[in-house]
DSSP file (Angstrom, degrees, kcal/mol; ACC not computed):
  #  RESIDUE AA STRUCTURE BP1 BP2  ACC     N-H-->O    O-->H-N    N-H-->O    O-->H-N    TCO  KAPPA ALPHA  PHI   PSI    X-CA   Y-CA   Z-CA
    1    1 A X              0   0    0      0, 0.0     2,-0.4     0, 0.0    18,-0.1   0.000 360.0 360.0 360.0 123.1    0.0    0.0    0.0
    2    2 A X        -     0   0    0     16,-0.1     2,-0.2    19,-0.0    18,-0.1  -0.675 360.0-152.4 -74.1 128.0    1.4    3.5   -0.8
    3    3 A X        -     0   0    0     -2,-0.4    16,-0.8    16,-0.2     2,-0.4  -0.430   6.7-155.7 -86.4 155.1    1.5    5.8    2.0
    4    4 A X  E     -A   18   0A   0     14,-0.2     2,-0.3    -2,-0.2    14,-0.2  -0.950   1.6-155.4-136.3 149.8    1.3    9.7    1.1
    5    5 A X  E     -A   17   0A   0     12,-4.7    12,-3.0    -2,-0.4     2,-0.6  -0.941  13.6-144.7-117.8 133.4    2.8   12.8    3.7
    6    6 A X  E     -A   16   0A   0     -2,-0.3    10,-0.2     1,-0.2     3,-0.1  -0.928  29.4-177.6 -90.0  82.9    1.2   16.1    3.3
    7    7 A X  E     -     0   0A   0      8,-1.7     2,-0.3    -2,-0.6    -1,-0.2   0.989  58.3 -31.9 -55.5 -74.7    4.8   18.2    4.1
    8    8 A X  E     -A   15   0A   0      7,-1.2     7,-1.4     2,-0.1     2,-0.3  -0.950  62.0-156.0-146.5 164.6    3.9   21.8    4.0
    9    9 A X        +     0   0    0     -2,-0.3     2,-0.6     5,-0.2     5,-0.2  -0.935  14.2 177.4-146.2 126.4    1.1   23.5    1.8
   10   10 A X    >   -     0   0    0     -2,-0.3     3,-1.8     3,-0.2     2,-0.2  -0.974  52.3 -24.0-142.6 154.2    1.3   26.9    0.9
   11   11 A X  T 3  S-     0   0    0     -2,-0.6    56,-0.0     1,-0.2    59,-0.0  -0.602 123.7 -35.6  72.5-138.5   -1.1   29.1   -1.2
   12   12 A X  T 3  S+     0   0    0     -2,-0.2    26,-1.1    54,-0.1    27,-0.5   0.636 122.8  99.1 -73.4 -25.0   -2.8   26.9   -3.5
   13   13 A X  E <   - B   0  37A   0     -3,-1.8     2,-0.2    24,-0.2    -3,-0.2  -0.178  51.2-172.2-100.1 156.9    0.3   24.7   -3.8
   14   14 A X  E     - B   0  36A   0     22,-1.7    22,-1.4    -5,-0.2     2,-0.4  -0.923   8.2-162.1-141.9 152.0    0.6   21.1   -1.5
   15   15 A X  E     +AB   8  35A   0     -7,-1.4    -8,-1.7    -2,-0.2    -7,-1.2  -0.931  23.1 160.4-146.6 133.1    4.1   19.4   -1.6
   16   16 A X  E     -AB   6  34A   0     18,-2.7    18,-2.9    -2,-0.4     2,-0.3  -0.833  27.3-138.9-134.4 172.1    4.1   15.8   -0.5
   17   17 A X  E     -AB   5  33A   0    -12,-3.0   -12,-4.7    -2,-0.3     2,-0.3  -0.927  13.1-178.0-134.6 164.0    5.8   12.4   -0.5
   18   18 A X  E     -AB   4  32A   0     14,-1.4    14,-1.9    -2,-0.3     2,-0.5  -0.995  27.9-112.3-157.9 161.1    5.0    9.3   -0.7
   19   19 A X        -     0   0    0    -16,-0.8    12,-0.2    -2,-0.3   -16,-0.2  -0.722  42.3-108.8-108.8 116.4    6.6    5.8   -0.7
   20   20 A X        -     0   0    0     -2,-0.5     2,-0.2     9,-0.2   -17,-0.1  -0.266  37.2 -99.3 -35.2 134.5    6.6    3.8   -4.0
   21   21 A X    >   -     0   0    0      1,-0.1     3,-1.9   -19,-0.1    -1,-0.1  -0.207  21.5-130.1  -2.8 103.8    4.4    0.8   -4.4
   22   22 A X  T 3  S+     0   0    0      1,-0.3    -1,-0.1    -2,-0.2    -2,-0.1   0.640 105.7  76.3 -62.3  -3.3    6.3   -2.6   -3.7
   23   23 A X  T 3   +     0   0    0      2,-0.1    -1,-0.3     0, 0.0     3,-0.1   0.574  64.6 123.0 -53.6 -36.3    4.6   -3.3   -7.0
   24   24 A X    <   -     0   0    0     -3,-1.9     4,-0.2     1,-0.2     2,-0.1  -0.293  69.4-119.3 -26.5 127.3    6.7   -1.4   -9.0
   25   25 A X  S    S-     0   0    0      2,-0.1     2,-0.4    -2,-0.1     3,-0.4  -0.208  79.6 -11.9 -87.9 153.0    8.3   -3.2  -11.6
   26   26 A X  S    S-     0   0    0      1,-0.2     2,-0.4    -3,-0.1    -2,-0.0  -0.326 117.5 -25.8  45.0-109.4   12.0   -3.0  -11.0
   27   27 A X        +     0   0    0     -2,-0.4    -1,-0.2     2,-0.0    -2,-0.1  -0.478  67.5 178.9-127.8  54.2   14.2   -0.8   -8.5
   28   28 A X        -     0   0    0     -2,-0.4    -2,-0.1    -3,-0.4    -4,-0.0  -0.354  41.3-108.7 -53.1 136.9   11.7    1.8   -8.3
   29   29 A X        -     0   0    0      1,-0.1    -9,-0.2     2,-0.1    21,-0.2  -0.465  27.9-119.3 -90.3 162.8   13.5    4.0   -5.9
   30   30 A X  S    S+     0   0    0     20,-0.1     2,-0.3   -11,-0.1    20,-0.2   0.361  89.0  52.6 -96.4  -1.9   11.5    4.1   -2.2
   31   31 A X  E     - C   0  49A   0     18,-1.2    18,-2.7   -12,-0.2     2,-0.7  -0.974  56.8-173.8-139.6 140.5   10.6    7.7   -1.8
   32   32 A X  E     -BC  18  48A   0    -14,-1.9   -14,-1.4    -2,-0.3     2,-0.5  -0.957   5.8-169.2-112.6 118.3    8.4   10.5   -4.4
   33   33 A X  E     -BC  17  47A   0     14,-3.0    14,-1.8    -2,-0.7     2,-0.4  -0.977  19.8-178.1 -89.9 121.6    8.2   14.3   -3.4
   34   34 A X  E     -BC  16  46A   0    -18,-2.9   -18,-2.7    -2,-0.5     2,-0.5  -0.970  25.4-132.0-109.4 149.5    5.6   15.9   -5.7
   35   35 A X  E     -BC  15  45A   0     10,-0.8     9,-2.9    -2,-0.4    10,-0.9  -0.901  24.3-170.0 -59.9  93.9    4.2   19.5   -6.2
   36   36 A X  E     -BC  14  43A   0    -22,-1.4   -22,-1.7    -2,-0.5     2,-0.6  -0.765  19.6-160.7-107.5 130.9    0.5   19.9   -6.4
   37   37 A X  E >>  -B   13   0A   0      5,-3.6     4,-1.9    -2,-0.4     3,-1.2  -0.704   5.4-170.2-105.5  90.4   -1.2   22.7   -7.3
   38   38 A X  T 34 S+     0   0    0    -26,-1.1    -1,-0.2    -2,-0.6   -25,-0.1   0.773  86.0  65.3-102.7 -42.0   -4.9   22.1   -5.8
   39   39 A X  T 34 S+     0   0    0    -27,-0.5    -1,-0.3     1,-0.2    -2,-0.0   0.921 117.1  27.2 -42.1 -62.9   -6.2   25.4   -7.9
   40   40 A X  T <4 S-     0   0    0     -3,-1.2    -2,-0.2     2,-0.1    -1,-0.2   0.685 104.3-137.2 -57.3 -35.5   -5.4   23.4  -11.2
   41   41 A X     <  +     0   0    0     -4,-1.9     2,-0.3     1,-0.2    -3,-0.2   0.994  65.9 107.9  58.4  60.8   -5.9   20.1   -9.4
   42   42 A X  S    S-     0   0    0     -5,-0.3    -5,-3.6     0, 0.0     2,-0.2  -0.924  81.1 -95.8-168.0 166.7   -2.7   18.5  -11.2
   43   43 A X  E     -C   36   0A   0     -2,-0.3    -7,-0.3    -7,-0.2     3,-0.1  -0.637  30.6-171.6 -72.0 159.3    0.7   17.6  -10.3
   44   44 A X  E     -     0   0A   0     -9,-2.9     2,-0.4     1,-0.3    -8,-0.2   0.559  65.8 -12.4-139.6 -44.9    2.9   20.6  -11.2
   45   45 A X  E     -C   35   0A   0    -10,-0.9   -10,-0.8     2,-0.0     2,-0.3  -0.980  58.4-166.9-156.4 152.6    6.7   18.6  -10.5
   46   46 A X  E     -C   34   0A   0     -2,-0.4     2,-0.5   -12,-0.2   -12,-0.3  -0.922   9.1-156.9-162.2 148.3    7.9   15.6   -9.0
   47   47 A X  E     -C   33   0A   0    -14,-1.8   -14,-3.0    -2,-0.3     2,-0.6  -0.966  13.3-147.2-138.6 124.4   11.2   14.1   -7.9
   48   48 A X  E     -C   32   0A   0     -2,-0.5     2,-0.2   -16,-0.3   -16,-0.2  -0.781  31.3-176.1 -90.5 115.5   11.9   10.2   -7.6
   49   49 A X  E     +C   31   0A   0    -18,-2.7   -18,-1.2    -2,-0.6     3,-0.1  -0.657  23.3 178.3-115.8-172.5   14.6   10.4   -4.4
   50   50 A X  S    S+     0   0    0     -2,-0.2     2,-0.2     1,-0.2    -1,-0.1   0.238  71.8  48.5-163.9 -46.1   16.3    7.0   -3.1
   51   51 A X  S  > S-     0   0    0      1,-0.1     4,-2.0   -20,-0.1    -1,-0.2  -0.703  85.0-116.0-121.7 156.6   18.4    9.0   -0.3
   52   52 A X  H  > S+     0   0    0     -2,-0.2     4,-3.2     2,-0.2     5,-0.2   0.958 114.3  53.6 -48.2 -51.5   17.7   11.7    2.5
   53   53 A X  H >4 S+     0   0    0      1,-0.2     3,-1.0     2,-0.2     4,-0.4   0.895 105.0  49.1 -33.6 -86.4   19.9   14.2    0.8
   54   54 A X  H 34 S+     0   0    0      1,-0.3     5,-0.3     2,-0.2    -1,-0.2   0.670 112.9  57.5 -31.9 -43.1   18.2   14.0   -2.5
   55   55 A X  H >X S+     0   0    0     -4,-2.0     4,-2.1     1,-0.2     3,-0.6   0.962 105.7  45.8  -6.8 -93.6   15.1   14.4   -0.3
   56   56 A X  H <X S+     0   0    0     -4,-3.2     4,-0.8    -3,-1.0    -2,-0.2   0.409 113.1  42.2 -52.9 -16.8   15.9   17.2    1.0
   57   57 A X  H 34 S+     0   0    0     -4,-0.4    -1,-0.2    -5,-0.2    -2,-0.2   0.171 112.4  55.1-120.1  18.8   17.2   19.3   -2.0
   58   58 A X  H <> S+     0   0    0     -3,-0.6     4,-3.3    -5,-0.3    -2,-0.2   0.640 112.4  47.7-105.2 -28.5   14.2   18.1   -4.4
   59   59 A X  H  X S+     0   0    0     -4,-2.1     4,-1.9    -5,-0.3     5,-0.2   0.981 112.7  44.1 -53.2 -56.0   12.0   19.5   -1.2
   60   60 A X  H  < S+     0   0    0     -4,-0.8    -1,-0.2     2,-0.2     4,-0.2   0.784 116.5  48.2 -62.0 -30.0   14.2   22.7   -1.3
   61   61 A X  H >> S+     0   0    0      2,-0.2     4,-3.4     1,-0.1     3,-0.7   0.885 118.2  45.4 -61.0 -66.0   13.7   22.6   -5.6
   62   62 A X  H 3X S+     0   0    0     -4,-3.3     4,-0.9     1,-0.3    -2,-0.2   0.811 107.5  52.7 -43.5 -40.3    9.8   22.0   -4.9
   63   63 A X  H 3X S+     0   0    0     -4,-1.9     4,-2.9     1,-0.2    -1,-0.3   0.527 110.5  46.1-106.6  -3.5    9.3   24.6   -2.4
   64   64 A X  H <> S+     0   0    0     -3,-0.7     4,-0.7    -5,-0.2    -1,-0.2   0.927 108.3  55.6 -93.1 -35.2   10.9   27.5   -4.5
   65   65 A X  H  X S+     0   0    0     -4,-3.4     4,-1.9     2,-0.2    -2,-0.2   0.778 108.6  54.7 -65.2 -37.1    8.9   26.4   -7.5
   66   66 A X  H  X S+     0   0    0     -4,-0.9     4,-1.7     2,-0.2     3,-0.4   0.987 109.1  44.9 -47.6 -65.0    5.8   26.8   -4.9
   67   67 A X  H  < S+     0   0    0     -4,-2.9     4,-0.3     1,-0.3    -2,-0.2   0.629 108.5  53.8 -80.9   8.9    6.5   30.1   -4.1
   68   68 A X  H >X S+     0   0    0     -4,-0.7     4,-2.1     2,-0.2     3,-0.7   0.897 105.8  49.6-101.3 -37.6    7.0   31.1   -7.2
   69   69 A X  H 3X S+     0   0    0     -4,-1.9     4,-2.3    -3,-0.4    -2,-0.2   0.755 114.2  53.2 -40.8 -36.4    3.6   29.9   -8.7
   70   70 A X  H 3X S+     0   0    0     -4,-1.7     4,-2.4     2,-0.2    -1,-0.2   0.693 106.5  51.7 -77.1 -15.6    2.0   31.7   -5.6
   71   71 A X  H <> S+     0   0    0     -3,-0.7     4,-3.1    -4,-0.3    -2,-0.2   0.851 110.6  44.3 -88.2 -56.1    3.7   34.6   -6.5
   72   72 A X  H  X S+     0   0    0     -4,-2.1     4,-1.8     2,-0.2    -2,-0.2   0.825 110.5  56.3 -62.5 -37.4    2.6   34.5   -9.8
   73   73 A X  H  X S+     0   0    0     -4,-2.3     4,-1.5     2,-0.2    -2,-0.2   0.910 101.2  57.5 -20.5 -80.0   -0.8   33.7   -8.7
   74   74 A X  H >X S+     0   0    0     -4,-2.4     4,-2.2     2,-0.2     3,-0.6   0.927 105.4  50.3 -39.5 -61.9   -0.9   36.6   -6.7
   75   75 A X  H >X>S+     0   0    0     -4,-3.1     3,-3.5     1,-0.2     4,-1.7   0.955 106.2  52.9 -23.0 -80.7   -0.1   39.1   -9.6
   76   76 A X  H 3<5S+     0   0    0     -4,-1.8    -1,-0.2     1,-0.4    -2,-0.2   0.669 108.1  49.3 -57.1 -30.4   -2.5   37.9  -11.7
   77   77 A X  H <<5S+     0   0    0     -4,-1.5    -1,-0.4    -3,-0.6    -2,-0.2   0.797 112.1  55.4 -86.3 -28.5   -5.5   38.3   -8.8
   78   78 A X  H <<5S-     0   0    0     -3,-3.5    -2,-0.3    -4,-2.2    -1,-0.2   0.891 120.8-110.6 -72.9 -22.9   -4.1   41.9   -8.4
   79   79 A X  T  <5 +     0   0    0     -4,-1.7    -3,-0.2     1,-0.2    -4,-0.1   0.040  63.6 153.7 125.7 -15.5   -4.5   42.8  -11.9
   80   80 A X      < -     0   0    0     -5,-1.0     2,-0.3    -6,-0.2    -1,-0.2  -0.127  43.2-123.2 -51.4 154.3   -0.4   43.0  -12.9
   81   81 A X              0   0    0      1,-0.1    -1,-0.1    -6,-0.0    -5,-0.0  -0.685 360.0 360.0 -92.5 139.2    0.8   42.4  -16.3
   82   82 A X              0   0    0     -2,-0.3    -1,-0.1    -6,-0.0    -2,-0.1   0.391 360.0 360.0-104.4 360.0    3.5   39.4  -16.8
């Protein structure tokens, strides 16, 4: 059974992990981070890690790629031109 972790959500944007399926065909690596943008209702980015490290700097990847969607987001509800 695949497990999912809600990590942090900000704005519209959700970034979670979740643990491959022991169903996976071959050496599917053991951990997924993805970036969901719940406005769009689709996955936005997603990073297949195998180690904590890798974790940690697809989290750090993810989360910039958040705030930068929110960012844009925001504009666009004030009225700004892009």
């Amino acid at each position: 059974m695949s497990r999912t972790l809600s990590i942090v959500i900000t704005g519209n944007c959700e970034i979670r992990m979740f643990n491959a399926l022991p169903t996976w065909p071959g050496d599917a690596p053991p951990l997924w981070i993805e970036l969901f943008d719940h406005g769009d209702r689709v996955s936005v980015d997603s990073c297949a890690c195998r180690e904590i490290d890798e974790a940690v700097a697809a989290f750090d990847a993810l989360l910039s790629d958040a705030e930068a969607l929110n960012a844009v987001r925001g504009a666009e509800a004030n009225g700004a031109q892009l």
